[in-house]
C-alpha positions as semicolon CSV with decimal commas, in nm:
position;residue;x (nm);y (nm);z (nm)
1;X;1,021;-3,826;-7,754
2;X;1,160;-3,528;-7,999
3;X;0,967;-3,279;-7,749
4;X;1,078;-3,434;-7,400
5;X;1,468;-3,449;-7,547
6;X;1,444;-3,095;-7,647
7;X;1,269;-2,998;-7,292
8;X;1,559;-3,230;-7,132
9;X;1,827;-3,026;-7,318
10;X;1,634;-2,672;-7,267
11;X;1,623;-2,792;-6,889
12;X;2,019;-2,895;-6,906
13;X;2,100;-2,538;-7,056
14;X;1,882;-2,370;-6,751
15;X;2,005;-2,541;-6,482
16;X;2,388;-2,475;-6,628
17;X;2,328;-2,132;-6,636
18;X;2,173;-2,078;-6,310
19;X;2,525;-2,247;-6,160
20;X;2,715;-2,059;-6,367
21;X;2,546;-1,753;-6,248
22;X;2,519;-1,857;-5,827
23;X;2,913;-1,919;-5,905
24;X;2,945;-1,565;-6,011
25;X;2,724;-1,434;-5,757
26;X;2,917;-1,678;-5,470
27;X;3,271;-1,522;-5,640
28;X;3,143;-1,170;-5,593
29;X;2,976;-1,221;-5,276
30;X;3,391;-1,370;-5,144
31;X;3,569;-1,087;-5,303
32;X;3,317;-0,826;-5,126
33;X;3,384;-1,031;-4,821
34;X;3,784;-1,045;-4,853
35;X;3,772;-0,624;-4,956
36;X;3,569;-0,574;-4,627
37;X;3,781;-0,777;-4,479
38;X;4,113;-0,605;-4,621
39;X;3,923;-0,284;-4,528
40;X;3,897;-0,391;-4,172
41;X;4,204;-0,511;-4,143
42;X;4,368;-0,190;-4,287
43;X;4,163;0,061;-4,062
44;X;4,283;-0,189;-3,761
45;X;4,613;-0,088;-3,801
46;X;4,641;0,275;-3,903
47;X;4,542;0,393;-3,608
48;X;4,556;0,751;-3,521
49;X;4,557;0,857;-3,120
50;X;4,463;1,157;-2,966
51;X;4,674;1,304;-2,749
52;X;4,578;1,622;-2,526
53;X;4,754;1,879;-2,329
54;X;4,712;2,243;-2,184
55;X;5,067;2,381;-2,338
56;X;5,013;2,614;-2,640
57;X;5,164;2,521;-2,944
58;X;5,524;2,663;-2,938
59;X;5,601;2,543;-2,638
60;X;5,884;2,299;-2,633
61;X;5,686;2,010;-2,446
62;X;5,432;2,023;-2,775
63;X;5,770;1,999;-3,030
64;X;5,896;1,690;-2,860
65;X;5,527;1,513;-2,874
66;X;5,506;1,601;-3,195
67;X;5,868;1,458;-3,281
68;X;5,773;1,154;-3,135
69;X;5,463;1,120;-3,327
70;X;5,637;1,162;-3,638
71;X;5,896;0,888;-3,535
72;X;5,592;0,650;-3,433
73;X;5,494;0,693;-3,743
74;X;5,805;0,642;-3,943
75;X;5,884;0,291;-3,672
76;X;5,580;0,123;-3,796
77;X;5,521;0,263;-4,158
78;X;5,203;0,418;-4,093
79;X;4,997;0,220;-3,870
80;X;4,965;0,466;-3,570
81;X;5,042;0,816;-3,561
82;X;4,945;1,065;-3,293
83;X;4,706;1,391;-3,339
84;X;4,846;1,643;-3,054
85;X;4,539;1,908;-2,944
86;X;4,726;2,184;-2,748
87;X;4,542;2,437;-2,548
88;X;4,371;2,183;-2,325
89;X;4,116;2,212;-2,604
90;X;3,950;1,838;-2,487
91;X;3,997;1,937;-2,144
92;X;4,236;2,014;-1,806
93;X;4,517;1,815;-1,745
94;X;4,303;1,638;-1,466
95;X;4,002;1,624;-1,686
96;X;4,206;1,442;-1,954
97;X;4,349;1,182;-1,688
98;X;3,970;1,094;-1,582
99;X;3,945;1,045;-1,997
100;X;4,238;0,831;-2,084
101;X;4,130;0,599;-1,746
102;X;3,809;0,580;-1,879
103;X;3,969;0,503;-2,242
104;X;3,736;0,781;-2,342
105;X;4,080;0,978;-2,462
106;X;4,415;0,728;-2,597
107;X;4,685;1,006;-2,453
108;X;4,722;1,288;-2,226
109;X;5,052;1,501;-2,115
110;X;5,004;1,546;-1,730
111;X;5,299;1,639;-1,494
112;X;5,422;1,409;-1,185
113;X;5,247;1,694;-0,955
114;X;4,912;1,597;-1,086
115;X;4,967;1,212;-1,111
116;X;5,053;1,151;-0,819
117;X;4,650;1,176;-0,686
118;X;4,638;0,864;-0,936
119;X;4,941;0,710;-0,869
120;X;5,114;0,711;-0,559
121;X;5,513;0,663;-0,651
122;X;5,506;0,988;-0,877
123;X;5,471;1,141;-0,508
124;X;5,851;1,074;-0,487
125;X;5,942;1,273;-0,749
126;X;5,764;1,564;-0,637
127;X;5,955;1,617;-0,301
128;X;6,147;1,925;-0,254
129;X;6,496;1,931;-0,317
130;X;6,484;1,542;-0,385
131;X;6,739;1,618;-0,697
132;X;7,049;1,753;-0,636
133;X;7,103;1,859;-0,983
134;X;6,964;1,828;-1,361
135;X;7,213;1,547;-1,408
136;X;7,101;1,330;-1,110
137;X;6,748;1,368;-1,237
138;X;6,831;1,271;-1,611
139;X;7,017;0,971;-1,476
140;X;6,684;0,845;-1,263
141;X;6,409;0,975;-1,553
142;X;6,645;0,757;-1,792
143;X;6,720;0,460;-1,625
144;X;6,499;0,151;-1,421
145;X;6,367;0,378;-1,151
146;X;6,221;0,578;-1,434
147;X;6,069;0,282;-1,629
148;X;5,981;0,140;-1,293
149;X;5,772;0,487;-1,218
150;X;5,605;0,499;-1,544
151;X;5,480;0,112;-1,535
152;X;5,338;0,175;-1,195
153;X;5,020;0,241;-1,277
154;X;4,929;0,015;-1,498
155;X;4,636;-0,127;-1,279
156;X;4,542;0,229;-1,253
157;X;4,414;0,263;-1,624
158;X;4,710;0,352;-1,792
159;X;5,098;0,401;-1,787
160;X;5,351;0,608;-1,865
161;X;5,567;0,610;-2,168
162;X;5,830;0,976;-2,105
163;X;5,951;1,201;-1,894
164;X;5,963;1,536;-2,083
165;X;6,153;1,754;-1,857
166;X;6,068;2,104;-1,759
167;X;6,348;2,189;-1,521
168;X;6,383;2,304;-1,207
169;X;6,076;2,515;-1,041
170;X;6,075;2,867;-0,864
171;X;5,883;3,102;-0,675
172;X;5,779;3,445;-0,908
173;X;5,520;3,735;-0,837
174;X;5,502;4,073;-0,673
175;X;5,846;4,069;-0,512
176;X;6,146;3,879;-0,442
177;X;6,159;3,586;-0,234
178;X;6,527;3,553;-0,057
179;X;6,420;3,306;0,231
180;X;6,130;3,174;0,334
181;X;6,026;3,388;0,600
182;X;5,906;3,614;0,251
183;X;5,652;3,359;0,202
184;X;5,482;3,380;0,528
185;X;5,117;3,453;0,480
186;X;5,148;3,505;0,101
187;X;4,866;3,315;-0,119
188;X;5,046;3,122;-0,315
189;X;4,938;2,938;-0,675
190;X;4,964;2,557;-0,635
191;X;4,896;2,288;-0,868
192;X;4,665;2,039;-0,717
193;X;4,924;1,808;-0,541
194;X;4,926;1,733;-0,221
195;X;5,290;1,734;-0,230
196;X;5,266;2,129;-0,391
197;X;5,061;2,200;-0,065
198;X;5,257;2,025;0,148
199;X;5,543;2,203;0,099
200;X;5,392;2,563;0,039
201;X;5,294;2,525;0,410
202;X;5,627;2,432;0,553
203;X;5,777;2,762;0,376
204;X;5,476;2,952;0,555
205;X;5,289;3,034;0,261
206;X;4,882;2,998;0,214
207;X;4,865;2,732;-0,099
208;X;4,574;2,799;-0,332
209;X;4,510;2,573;-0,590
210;X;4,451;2,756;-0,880
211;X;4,397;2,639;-1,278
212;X;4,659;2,683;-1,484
213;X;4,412;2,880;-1,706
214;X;4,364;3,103;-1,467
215;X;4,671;3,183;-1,304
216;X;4,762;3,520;-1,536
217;X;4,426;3,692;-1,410
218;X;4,454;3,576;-1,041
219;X;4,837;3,694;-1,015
220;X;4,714;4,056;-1,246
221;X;4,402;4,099;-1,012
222;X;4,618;3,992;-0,642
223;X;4,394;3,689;-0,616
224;X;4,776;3,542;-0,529
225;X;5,077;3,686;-0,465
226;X;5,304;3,379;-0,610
227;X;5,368;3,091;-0,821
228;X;5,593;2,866;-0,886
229;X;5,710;2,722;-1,213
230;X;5,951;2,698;-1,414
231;X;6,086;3,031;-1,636
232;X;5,920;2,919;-1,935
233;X;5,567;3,004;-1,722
234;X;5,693;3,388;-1,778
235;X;5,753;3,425;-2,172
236;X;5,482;3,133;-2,299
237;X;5,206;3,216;-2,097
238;X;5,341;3,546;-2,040
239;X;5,314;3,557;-1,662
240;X;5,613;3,818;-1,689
241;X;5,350;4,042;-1,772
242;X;5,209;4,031;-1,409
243;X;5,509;3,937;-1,227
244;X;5,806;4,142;-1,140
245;X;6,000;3,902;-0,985
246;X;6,135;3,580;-1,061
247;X;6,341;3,402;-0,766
248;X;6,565;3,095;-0,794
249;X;6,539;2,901;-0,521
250;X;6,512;2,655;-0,763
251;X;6,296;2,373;-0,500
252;X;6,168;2,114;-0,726
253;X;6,173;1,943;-1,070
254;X;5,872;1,839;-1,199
255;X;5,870;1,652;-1,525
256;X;5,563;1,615;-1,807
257;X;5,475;1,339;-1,832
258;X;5,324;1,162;-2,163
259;X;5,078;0,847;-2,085
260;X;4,861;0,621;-2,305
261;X;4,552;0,456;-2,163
262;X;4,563;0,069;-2,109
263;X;4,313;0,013;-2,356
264;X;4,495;0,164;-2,626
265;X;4,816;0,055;-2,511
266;X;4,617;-0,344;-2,564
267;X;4,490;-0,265;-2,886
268;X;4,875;-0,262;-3,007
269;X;5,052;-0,545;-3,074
270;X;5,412;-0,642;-2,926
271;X;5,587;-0,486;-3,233
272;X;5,351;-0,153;-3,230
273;X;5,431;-0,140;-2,874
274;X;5,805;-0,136;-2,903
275;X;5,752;0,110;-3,118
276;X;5,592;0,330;-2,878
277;X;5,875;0,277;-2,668
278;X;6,122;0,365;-2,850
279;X;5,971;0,689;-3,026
280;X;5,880;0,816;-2,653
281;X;6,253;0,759;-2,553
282;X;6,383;0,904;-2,849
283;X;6,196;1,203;-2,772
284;X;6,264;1,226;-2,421
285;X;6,622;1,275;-2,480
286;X;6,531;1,508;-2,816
287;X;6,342;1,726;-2,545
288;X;6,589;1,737;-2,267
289;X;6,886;1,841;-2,533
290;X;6,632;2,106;-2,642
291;X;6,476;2,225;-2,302
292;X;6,778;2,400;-2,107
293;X;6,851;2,615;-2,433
294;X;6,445;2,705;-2,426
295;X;6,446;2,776;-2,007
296;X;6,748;3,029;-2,075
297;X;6,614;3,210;-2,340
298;X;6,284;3,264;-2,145
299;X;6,505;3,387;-1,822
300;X;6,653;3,615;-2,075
301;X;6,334;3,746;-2,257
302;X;6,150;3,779;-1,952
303;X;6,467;4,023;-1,781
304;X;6,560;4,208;-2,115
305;X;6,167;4,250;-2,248
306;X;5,941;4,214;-1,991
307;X;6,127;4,369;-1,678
308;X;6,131;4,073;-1,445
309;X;6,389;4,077;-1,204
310;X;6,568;3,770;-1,162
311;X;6,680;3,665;-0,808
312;X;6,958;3,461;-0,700
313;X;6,856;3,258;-0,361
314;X;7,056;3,101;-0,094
315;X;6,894;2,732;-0,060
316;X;7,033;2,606;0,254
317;X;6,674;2,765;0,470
318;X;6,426;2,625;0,186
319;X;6,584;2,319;0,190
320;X;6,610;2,294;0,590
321;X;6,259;2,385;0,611
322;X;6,100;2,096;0,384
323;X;6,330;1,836;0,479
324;X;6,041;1,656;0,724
325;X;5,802;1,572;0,341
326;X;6,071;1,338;0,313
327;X;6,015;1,165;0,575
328;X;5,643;1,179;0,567
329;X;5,619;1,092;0,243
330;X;5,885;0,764;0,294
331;X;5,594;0,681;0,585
332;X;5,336;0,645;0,373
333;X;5,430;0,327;0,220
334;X;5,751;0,048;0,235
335;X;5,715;0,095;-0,168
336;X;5,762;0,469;-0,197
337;X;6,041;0,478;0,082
338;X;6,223;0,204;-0,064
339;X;6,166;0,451;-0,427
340;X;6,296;0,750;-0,202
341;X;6,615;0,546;-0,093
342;X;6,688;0,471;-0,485
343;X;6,633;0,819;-0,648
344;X;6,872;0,934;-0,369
345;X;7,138;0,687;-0,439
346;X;7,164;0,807;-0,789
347;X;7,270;1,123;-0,654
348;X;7,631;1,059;-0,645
């Protein structure tokens, strides 16, 4: 009896132990779980996204995107930020567009020129002479046509989020350019736009679609006569290196535009996404205060350093001589010509 009460008590003292020691192991095993967990949850929501573009980084489209990375950033205390590669280093602008669709990339800067082969109603914004001045097109980029513009594609893979303006665009190269009958037979640099083409072969030029990358060699070697862009083209990528002239005819306005792919835009939650919002609208207005200051100093550096001549233009022939995209364009769909009809009515 002595030995089976001592084996009963030795037994008791085991079997106490053992649950004392699966209790630690179940307590350590929980707080693992719950630091995984934490960990998880944590990397969930700082969240960095990569944004690409083909601007270099002094260029005053890369300042705004990185202002409103910095204000994402502040708006929801740390949980997404945005890492900007300039220098189309992860691609072309088209290249990065076929990324963020494919959610391969979270953001891309592209230009309404280029998006309109993926969505249609940025095809409005491209027309020729469409904005009668910087102030009717800050008044559509800022208001519900805008929004309405940059939604549009979500069933395309992704949507828009600002307009980063980048004023109005001219004609620059070899010589001046007074009326259009100077552009007959001339190969001229296009982006690849439809619209770009379009109206390159109303004025009587020879379009050529060219990569931006490319465009200082082709205009130094003749592979084109012309551009067209806005002055900045002439100081940051130094095209007034290989171009003499630089003439205002001033025939379209072609905003950047910044745009997040629908995945990432899902991973977000309501608050994150108002965040977005508002840090892209805050720098859409940072970056049109900022960009007429940075288009003058460039018409002024190219003239004073680099020898470009600058060229007032009478209009009145470039605009009579586009005026049937208008109408084409307004044909191609009830949606774009009722978008047409708005951005007009803004004018006055």
């Amino acid at each position: 009896m002595t030995v089976g009460f001592h084996d009963n008590n030795h037994n008791n003292k085991h079997n106490k132990q053992e649950k004392q020691l699966m209790t630690t192991k179940a307590l350590r095993h929980t707080a693992l779980i719950s630091a995984a967990l934490f960990m998880s949850a944590a990397s969930a929501q700082a969240q960095t996204l990569r944004l690409n573009h083909n601007n270099p980084e002094d260029h005053p489209t890369h300042v705004s995107m990185q202002y409103m990375s910095e204000r994402l950033s502040e708006l929801t205390d740390g949980e997404l930020d945005i890492r900007i590669y300039a220098n189309a280093q992860l691609g072309s602008q088209r290249e990065s567009m076929e990324l963020v669709q494919n959610c391969t990339l979270d953001m891309a800067r592209s230009n309404t020129a280029e998006l309109e082969a993926f969505e249609p109603m940025y095809s409005a914004m491209n027309l020729p002479f469409i904005f009668e001045s910087e102030e009717h097109f800050e008044r559509v980029i800022n208001g519900d046509i805008g929004q309405d513009i940059l939604n549009a594609s979500r069933d395309k893979g992704f949507i828009g989020v600002a307009f980063l303006t980048e004023g109005a665009r001219s004609f620059y190269g070899d010589r001046a350019i007074q009326s259009p009958a100077d552009l007959e037979g001339l190969n001229i640099r296009v982006q690849p736009s439809p619209s770009a083409v379009r109206m390159v072969e109303l004025l009587g030029g020879n379009p050529t679609p060219i990569d931006w990358g490319e465009l200082y060699s082709a205009l130094q070697q003749g592979v084109v006569e012309m551009a067209e862009n806005n002055p900045t083209a002439l100081t940051n990528a130094r095209h007034g290196e290989v171009a003499s002239h630089f003439s205002l005819d001033e025939h379209t306005i072609i905003p950047s535009v910044v745009v997040i792919s629908s995945c990432a835009w899902d991973r977000m939650s309501e608050d994150q996404q108002a965040a977005m919002r508002q840090a892209a609208s805050e720098a859409q207005a940072f970056h049109s205060d900022s960009w007429n200051k940075a288009a003058m100093a460039a018409l002024e550096t190219a003239e004073t350093e680099m020898g470009v001549e600058i060229n007032e233009v009478d209009k009145a022939p470039f605009i009579e001589a586009v005026m049937p995209m208008h109408d084409e364009v307004a044909n191609q769909s009830a949606e774009l010509a009722d978008l047409i009809s708005r951005i007009k009515s803004e004018a006055n």
